[in-house]
N, C-alpha and C positions, 0 to 999 in steps of 0.2 A: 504494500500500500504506500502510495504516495505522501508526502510530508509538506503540506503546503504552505510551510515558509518557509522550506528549502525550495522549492515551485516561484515562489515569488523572491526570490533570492537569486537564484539564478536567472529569472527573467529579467531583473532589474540591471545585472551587469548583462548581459546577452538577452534583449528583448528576444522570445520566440522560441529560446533552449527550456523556460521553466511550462510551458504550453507543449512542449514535446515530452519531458520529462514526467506531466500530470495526465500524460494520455489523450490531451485534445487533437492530438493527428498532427501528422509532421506537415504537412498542407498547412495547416492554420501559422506551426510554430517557424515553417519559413518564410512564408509572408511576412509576419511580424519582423523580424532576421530581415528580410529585402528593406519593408519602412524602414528599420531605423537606420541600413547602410543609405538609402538616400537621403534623409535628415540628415544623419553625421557628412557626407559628402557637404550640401547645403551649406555646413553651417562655416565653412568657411567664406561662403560668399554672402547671404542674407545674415542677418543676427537674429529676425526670428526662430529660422531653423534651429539654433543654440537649445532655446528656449522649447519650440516642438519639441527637438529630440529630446532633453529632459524630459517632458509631459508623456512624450509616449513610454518613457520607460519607466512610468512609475504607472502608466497606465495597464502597462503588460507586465507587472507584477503586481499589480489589484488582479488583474484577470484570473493569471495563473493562481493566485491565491485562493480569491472567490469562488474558480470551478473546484474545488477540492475539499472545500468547507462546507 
């Protein structure tokens, strides 16, 4: 069984590994994985981006936490 703040822990530094890790399908947890390499690319040129890619990865370790609880 799954540990979902080890799930939200690792999605937090690797948006997309803690959605693979909690059984949500590797489909879902490379998507996630794709968003955030295009944010982090981003964020050298916008400074929102900075700021997205933070939000998504705290967004994609809610997730991976939430389905497991």
């Amino acid at each position: 069984m799954a540990n979902p703040i080890l799930a939200a822990i690792l999605s937090f530094f690797i948006p997309g590994l803690g959605q693979i890790y909690g059984g949500q399908g590797i489909t879902k947890g490379i998507i996630f994985f794709v968003i955030a390499i295009v944010l982090g690319a981003l964020t050298g040129v916008i400074i929102f981006a900075g700021i997205a890619s933070l939000l998504f990865a705290i967004y994609a370790a809610y997730d991976a936490y939430k389905f497991l609880s």
